[in-house]
Backbone as CSV, one residue per row, in Angstrom:
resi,resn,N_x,N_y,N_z,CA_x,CA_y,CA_z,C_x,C_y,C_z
1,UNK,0.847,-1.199,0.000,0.000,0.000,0.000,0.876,1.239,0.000
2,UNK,0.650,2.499,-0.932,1.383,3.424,-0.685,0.624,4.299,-0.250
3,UNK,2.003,5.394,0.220,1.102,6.366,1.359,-0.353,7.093,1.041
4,UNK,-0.738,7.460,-0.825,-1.294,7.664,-1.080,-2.807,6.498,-0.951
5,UNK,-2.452,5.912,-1.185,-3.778,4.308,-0.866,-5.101,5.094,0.636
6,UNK,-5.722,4.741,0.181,-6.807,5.199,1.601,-6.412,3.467,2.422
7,UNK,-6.662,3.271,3.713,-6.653,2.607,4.657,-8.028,1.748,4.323
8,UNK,-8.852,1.830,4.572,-10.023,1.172,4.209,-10.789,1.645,2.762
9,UNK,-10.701,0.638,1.716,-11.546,0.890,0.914,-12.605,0.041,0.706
10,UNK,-14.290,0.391,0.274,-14.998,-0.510,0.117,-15.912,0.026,-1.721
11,UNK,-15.974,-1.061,-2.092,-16.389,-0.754,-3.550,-17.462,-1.645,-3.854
12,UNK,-18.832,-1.022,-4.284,-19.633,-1.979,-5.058,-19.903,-2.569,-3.994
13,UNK,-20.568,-2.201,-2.751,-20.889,-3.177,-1.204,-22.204,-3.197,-1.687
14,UNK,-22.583,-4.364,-1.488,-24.357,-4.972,-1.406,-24.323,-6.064,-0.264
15,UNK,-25.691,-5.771,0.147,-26.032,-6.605,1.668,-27.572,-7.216,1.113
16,UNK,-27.989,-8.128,0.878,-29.171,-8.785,0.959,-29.424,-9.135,1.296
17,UNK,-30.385,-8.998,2.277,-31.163,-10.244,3.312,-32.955,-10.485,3.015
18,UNK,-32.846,-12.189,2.693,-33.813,-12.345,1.501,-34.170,-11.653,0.854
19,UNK,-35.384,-11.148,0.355,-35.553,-10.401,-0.709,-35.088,-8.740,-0.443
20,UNK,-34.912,-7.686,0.348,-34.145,-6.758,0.882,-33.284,-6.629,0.879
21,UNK,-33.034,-5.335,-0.299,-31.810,-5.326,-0.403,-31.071,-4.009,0.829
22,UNK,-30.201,-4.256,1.485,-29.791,-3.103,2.365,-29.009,-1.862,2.536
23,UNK,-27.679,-2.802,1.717,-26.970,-1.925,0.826,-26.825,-2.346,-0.411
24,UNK,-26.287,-0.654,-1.136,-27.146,-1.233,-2.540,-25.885,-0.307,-3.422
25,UNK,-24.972,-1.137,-3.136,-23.646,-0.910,-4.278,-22.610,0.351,-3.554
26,UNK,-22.213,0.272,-2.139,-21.387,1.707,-1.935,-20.051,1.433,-1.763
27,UNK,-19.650,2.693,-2.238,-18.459,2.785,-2.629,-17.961,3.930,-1.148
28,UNK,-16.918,3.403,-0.720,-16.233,4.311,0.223,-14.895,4.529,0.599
29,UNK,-14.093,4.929,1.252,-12.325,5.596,1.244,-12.430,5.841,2.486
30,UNK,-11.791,5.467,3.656,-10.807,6.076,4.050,-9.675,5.765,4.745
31,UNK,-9.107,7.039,4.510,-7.103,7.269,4.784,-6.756,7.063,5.925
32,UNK,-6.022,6.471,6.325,-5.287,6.299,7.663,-5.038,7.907,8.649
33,UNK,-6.043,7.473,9.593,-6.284,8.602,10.546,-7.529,9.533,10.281
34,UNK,-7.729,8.636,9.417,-9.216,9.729,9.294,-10.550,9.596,10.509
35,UNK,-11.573,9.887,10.692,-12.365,9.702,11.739,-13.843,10.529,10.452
36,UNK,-14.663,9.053,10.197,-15.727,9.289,9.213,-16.415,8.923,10.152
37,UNK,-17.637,9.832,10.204,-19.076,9.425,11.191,-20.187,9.047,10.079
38,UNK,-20.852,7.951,10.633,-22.147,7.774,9.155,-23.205,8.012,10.426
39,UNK,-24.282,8.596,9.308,-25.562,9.308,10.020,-26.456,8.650,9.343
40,UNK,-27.695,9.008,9.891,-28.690,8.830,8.906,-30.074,8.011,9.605
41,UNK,-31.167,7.649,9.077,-32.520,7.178,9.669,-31.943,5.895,10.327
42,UNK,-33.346,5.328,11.021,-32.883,3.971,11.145,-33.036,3.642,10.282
43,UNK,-32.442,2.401,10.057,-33.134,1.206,8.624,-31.726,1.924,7.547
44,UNK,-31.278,2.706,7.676,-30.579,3.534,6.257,-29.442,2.318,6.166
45,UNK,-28.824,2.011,6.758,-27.711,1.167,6.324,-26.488,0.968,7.205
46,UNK,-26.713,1.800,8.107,-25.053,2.693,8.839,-24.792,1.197,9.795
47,UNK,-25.289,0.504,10.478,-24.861,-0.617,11.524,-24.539,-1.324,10.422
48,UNK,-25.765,-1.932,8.910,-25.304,-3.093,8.392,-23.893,-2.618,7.756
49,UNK,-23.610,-1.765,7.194,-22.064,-1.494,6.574,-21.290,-1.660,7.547
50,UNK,-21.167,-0.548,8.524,-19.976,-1.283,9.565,-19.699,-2.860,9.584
51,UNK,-20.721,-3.165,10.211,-20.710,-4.830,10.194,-20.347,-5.845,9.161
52,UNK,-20.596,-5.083,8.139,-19.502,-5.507,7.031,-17.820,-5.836,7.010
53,UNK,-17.691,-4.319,7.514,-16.469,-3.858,7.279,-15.600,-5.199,7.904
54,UNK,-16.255,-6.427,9.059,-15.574,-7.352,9.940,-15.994,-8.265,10.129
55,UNK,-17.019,-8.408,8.583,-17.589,-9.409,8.279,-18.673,-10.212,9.165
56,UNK,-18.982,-9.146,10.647,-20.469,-9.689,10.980,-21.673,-10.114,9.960
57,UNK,-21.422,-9.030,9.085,-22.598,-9.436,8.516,-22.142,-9.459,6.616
58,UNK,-21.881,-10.967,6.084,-21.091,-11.257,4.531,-21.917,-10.771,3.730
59,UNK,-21.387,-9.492,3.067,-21.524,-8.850,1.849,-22.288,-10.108,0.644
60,UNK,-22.976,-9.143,0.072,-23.695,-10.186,-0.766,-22.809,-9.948,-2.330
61,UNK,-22.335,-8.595,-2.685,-21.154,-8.573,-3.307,-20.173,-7.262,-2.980
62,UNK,-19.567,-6.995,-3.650,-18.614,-5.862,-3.504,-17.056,-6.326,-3.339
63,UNK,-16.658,-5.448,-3.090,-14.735,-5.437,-2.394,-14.728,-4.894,-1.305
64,UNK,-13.516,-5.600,-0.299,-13.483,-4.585,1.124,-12.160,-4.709,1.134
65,UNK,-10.823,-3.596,1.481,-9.867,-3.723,1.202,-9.294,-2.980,2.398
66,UNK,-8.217,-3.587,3.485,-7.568,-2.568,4.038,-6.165,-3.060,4.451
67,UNK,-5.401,-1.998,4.070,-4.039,-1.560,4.252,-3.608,-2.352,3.324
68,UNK,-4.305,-2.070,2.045,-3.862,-2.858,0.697,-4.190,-4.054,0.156
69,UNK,-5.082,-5.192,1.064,-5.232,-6.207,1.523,-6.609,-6.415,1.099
70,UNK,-7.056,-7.056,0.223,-8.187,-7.493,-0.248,-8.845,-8.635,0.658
71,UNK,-9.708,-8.029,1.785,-10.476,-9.122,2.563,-11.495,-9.626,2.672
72,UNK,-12.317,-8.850,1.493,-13.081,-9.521,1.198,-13.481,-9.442,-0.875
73,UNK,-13.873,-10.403,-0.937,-13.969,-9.848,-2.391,-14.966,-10.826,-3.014
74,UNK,-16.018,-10.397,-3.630,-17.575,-11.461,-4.142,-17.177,-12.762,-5.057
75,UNK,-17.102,-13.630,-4.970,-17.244,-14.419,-6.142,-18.425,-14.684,-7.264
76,UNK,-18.334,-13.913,-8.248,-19.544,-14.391,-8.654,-19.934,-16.111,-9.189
77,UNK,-18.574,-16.775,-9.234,-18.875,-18.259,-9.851,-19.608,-19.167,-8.018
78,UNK,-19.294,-18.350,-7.106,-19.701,-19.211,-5.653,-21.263,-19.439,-5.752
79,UNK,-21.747,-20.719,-5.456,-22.710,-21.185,-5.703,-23.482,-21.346,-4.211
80,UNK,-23.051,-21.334,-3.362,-23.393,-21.284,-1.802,-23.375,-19.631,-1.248
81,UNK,-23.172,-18.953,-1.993,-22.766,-18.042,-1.404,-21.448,-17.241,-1.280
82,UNK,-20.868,-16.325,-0.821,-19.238,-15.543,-0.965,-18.893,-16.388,0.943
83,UNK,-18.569,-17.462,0.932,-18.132,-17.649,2.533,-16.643,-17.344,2.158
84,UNK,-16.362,-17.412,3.910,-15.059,-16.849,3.622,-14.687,-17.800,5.366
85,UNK,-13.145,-18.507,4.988,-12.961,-19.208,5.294,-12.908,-18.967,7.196
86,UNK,-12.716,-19.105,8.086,-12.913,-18.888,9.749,-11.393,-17.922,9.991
87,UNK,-10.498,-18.706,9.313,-8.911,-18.163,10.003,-8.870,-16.730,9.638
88,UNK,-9.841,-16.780,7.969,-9.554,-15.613,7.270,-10.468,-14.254,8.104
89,UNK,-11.085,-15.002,8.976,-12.198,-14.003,9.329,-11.842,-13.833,10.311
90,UNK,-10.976,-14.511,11.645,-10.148,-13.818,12.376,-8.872,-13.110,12.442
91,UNK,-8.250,-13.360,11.338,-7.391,-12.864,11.119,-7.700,-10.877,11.021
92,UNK,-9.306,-11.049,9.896,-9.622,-9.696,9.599,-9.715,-9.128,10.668
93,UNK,-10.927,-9.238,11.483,-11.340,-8.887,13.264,-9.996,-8.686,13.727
94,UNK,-8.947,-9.126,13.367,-8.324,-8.401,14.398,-7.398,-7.032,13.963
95,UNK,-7.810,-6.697,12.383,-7.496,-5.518,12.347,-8.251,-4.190,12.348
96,UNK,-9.803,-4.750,12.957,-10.901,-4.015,12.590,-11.407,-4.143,14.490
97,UNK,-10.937,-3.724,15.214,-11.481,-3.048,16.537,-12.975,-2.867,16.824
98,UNK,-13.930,-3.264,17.031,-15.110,-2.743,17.123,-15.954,-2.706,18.593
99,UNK,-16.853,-1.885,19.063,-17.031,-1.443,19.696,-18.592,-1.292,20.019
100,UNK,-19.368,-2.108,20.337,-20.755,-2.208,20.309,-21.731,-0.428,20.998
101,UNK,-23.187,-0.722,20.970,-23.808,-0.381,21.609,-23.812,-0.840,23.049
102,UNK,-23.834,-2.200,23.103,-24.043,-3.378,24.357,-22.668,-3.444,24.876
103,UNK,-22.132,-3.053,26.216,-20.273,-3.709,25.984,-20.169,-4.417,25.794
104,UNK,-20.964,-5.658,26.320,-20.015,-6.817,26.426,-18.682,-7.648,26.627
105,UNK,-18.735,-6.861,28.369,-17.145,-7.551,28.727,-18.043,-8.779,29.581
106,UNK,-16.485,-9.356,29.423,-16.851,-10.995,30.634,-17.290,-10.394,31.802
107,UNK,-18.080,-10.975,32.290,-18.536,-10.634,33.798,-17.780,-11.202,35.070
108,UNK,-17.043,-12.164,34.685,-16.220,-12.762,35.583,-14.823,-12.098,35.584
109,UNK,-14.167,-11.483,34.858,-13.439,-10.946,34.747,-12.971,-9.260,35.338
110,UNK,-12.102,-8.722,35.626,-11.989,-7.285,36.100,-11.883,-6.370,34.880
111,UNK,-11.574,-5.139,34.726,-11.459,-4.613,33.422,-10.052,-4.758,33.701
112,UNK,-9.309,-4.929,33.861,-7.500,-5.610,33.445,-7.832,-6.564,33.034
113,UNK,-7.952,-7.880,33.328,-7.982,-8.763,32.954,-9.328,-9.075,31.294
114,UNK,-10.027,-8.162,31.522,-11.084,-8.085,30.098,-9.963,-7.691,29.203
115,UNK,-9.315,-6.248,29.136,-8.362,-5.889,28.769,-7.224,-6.474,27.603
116,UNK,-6.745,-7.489,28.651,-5.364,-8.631,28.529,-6.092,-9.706,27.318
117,UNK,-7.412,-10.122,27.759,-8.286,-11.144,27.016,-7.036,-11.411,25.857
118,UNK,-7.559,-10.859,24.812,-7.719,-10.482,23.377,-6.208,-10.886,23.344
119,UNK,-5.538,-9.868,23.455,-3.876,-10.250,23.056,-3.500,-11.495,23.383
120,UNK,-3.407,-11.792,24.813,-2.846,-12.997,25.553,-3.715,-14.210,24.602
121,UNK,-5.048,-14.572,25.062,-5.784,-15.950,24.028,-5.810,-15.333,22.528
122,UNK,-5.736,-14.623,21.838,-5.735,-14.862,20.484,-4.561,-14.802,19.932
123,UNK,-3.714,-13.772,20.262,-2.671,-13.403,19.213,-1.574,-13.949,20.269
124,UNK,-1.564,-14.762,21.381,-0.252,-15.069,21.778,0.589,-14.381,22.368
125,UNK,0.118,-13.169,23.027,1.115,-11.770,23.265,1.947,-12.410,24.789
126,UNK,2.822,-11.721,25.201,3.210,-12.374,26.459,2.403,-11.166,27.305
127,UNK,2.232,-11.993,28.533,1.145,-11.767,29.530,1.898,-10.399,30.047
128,UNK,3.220,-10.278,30.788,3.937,-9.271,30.929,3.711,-7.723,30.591
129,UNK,4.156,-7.836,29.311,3.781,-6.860,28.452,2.802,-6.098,27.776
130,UNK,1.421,-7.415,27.757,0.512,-6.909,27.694,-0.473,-6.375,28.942
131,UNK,-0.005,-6.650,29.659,-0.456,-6.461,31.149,-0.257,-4.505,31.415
132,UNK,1.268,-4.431,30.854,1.376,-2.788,30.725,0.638,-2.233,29.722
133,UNK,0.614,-2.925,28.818,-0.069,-2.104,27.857,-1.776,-1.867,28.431
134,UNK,-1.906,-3.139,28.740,-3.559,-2.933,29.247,-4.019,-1.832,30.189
135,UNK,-3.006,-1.735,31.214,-2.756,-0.625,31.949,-2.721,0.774,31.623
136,UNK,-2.022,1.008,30.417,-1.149,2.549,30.082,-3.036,2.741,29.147
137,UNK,-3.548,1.682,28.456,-4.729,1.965,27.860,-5.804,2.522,28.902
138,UNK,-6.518,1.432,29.705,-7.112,1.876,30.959,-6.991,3.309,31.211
139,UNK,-5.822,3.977,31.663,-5.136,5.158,32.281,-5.857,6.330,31.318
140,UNK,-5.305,5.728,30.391,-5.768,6.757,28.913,-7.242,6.750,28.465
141,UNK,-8.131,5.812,29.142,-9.307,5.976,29.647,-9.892,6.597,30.869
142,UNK,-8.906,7.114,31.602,-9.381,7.466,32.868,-9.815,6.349,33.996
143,UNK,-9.779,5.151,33.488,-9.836,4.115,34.258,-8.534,3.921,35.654
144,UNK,-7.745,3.926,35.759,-6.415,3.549,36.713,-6.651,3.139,37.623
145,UNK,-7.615,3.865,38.280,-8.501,3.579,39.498,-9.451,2.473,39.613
146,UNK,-9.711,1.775,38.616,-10.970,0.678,38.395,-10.479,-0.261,37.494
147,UNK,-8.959,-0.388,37.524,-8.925,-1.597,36.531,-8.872,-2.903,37.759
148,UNK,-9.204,-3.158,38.632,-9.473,-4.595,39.530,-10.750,-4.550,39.886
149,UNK,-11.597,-4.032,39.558,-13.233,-4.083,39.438,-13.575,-5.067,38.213
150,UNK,-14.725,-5.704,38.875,-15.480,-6.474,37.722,-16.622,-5.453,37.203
151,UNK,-17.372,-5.483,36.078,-17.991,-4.966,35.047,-19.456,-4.503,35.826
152,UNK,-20.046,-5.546,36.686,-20.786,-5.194,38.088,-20.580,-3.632,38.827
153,UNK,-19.541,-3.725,39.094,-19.074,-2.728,40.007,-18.629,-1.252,39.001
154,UNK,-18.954,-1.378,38.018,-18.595,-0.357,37.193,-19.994,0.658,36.293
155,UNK,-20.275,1.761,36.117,-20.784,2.534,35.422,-21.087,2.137,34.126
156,UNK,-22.034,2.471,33.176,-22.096,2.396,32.247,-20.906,2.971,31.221
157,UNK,-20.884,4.023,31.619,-20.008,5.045,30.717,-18.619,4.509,31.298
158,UNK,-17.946,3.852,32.464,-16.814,3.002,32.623,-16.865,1.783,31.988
159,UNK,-18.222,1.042,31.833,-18.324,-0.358,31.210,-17.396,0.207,29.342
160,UNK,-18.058,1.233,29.045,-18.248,1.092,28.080,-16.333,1.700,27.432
161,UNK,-15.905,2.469,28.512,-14.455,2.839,28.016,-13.407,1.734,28.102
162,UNK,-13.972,0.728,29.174,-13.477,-0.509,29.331,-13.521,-1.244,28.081
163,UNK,-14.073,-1.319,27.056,-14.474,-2.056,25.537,-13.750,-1.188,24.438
164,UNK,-13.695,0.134,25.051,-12.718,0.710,23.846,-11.435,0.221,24.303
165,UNK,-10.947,0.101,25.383,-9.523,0.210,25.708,-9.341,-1.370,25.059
166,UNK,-10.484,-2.327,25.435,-10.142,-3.711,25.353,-9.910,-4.141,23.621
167,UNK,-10.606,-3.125,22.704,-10.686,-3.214,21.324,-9.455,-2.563,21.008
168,UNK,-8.759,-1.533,21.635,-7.384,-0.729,21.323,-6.491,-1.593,21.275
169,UNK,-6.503,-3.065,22.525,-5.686,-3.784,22.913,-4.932,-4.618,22.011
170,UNK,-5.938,-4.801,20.851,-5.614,-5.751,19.871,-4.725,-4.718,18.683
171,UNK,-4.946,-3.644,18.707,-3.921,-2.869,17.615,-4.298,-2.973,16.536
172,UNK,-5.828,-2.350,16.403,-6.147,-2.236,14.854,-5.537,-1.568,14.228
173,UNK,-6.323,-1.963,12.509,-5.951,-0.774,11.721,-6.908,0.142,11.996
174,UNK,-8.293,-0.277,11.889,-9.215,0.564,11.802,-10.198,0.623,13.383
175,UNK,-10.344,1.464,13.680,-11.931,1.309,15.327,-12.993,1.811,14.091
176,UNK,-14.057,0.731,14.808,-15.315,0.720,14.413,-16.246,0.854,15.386
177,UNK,-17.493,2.122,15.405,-18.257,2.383,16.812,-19.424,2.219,16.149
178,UNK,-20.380,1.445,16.875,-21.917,1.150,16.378,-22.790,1.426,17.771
179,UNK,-22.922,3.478,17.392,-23.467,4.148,18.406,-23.210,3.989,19.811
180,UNK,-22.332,3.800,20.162,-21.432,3.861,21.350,-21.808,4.313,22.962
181,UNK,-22.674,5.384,22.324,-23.210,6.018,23.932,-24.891,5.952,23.844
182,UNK,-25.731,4.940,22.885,-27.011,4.989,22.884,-27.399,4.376,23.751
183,UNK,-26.518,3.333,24.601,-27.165,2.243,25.492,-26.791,3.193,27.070
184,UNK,-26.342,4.365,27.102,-25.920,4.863,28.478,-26.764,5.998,28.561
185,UNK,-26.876,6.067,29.927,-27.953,7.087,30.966,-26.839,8.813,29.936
186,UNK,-28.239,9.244,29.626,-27.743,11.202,29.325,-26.453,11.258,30.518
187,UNK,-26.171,11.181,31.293,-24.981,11.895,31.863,-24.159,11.066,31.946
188,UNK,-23.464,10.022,31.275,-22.788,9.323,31.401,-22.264,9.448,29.632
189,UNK,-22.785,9.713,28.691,-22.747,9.946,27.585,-20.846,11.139,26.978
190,UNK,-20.921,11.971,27.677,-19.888,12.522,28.152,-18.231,12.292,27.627
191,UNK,-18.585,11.380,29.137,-17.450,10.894,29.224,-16.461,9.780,28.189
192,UNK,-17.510,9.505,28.012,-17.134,7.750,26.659,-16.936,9.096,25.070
193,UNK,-17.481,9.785,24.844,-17.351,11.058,23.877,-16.180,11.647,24.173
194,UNK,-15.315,11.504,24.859,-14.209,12.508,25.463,-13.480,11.569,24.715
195,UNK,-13.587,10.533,25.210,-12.382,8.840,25.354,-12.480,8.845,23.805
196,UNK,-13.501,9.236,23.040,-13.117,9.103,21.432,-12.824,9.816,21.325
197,UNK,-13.052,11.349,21.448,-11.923,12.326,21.102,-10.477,12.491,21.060
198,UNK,-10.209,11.592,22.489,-8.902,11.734,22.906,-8.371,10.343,22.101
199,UNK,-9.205,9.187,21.868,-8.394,8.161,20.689,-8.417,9.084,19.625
200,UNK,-8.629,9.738,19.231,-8.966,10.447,17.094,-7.588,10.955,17.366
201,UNK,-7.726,11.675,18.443,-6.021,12.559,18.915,-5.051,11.867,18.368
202,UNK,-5.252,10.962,18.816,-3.406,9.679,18.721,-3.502,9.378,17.694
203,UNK,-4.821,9.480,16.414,-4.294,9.422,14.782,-5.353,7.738,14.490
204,UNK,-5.748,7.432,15.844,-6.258,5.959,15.057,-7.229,6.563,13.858
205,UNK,-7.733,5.634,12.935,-8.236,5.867,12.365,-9.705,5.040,12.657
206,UNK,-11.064,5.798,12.408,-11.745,5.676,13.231,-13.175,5.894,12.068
207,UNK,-14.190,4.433,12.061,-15.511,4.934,11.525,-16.697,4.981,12.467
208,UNK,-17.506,5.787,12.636,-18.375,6.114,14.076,-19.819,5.968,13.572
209,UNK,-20.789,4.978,13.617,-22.061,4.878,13.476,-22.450,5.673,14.993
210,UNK,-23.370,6.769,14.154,-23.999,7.224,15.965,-24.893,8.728,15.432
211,UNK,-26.189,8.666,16.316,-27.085,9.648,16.486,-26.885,11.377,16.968
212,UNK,-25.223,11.153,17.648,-25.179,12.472,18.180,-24.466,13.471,17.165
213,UNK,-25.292,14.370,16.695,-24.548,15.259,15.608,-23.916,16.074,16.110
214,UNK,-23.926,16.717,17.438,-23.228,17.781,18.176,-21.657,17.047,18.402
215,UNK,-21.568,15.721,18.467,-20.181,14.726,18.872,-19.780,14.836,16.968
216,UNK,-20.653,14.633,16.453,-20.028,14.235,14.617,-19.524,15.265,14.543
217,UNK,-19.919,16.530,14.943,-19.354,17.645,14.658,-18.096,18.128,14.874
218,UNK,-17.823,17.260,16.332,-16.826,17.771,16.964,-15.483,16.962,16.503
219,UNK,-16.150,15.573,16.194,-14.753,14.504,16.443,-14.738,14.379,14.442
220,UNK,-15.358,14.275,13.978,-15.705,14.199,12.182,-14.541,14.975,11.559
221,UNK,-13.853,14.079,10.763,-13.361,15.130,9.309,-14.041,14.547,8.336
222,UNK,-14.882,13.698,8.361,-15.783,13.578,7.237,-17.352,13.300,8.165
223,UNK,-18.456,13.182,6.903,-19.379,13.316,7.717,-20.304,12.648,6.357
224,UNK,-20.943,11.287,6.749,-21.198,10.598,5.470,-22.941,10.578,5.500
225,UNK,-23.845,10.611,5.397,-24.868,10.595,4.778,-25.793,9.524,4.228
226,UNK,-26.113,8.434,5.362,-27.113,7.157,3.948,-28.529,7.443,4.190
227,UNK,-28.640,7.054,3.130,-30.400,6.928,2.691,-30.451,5.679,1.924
228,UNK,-31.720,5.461,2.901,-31.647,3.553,1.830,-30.884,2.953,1.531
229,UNK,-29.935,2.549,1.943,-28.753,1.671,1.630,-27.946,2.584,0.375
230,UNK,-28.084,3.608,0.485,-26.649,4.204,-0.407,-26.534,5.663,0.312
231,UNK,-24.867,6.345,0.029,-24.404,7.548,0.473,-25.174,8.546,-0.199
232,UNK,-26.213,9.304,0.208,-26.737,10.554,-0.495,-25.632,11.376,0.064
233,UNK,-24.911,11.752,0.656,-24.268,13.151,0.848,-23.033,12.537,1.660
234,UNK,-21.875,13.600,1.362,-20.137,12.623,1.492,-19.515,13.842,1.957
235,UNK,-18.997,14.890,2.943,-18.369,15.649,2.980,-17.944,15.946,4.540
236,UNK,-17.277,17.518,4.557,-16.804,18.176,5.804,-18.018,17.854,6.693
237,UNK,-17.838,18.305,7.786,-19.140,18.186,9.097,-19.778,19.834,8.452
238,UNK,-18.770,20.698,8.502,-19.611,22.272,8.319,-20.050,21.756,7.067
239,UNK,-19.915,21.232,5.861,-20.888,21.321,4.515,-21.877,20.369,5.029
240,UNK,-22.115,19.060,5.427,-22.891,18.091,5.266,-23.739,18.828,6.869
241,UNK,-23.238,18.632,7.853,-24.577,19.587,8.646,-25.110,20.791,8.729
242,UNK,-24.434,21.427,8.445,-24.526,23.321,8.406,-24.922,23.815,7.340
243,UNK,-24.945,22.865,5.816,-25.306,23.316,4.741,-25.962,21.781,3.697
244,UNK,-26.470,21.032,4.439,-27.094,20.228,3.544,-27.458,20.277,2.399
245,UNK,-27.627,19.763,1.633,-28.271,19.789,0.246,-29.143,18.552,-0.283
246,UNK,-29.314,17.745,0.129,-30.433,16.409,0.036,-31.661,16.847,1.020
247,UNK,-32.485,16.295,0.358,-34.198,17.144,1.241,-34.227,16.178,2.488
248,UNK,-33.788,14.768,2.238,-33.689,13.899,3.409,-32.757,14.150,4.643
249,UNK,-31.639,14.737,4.125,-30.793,14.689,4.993,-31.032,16.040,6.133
250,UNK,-31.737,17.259,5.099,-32.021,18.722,5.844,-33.001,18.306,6.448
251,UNK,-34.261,17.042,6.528,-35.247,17.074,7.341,-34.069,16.298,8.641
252,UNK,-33.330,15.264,8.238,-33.013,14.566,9.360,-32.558,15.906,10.276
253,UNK,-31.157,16.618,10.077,-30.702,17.355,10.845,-31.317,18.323,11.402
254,UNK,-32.785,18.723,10.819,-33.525,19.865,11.384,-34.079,18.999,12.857
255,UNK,-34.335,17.794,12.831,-35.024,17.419,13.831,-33.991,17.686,15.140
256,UNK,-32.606,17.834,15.467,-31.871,17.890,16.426,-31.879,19.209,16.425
257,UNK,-32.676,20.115,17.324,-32.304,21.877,17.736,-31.407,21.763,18.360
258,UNK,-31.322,20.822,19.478,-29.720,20.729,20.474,-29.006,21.335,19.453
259,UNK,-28.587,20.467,18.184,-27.460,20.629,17.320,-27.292,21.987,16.788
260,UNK,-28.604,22.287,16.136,-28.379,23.644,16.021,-28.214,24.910,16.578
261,UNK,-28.458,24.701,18.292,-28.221,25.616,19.401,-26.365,25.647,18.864
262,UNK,-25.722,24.233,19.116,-24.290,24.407,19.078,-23.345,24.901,18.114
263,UNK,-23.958,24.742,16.750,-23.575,24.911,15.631,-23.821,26.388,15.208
264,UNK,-24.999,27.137,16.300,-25.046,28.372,15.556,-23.956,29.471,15.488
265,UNK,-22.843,29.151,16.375,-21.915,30.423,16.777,-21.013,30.135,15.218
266,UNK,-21.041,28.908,14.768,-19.987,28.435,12.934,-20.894,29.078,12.087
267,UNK,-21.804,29.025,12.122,-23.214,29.415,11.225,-22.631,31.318,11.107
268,UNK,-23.059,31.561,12.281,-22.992,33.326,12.190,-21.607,33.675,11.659
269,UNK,-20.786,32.706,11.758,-19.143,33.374,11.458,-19.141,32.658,9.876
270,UNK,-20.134,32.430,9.557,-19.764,32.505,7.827,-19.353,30.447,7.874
């Protein structure tokens, strides 16, 4: 891959589930370090694409390509279907970080030891080393204080920084967020919004399914747009929220005033 290459590319993505089609041929880019937020209705497409991207959910055709690396790609002669073999599909997951609505850490486990999971049983890491790393992550969550707590004893908005740190652990290429702070109490919302800000900081490169346009605004250098299973609108956060141009997309964003309370001081300055 050269430096010019985008980090994740996806081309010609289709999702069918029986007769429904979900996505319906998209084409997308991006560059290492970028941070793309997808918006849009329910039903539009934004969870099933992510879920693509790590093969939760197998493309019915298209290309998915990252860091040069063709990982997924349609067969049209496959007669069962495009499967794709188990090793090949962990191998992908582990360059694709993802990050639910639901956390889902072990319950038996502390957030250190949730943490450690991933490296130590999959990739073989020595326990040592990943033990600091799990640590210096935690920290960089604001966790330090709560990494010997089990998932019980922890906050929502701690459950949930606990799952970023534990998805960091593995050293993607790409973090993938599928609405991140929809499952946490309004004031806990915050804090887990900070913890992505402060990952975008360090350059990961980052795609964000999620409802909050006042956060797209903030953490976004792109700002993507579906309707019905395809991209109606692809740009900056100030063009795609502040200046829409699809009738769908200006009704979606009119419905958030929050957003436009925040956005008005960019608005008045041109």
């Amino acid at each position: 891959m050269s430096k010019s290459d985008p980090l994740l590319k996806i081309e010609g993505l289709r999702l069918t589930f029986g007769q429904r089609e979900v996505l319906k041929g998209v084409d997308l880019s991006v560059d290492t370090g970028e941070v793309v937020v997808l918006i849009g209705a329910s039903g539009s497409g934004k969870t099933s694409l992510l879920r693509c991207i790590n093969l939760l959910n197998l493309p019915s055709d298209g290309r998915i390509t990252i860091g040069g690396e063709a990982i997924y790609e349609a067969d049209p002669a496959a007669r069962e279907g495009n499967r794709v073999p188990t090793k090949t599909v962990n191998r992908i997951r582990s360059q694709t970080g993802m990050v639910f609505q639901q956390f889902n850490l072990f319950p038996h486990m502390t957030a250190l030891e949730n943490v450690m999971e991933g490296p130590v049983t999959v990739k073989k890491a020595d326990p040592a080393t990943t033990r600091k790393e799990a640590l210096d992550l935690l920290a960089q969550m604001g966790l330090q204080d709560h990494v010997g707590k089990h998932p019980r004893q922890l906050s929502g908005g701690q459950q949930q920084r606990v799952a970023i740190a534990r998805a960091c652990a593995m050293h993607p290429q790409v973090m993938l967020f599928d609405e991140p702070t929809s499952a946490l109490d309004p004031e806990l919302v915050g804090e887990v919004m900070k913890a992505m800000v402060d990952l975008a900081r360090t350059g990961m490169t980052m795609v964000i399914v999620t409802h909050e346009l006042g956060f797209a605004f903030e953490i976004a250098d792109r700002v993507i747009f579906l309707d019905h299973g395809t991209i109606a609108e692809d740009g900056p956060p100030k063009e795609v929220l502040l200046r829409p141009t699809h009738p769908r997309l200006k009704s979606f964003v009119g419905r958030f005033h929050e957003t436009a309370d925040l956005l008005r001081p960019f608005l008045e300055g041109g």
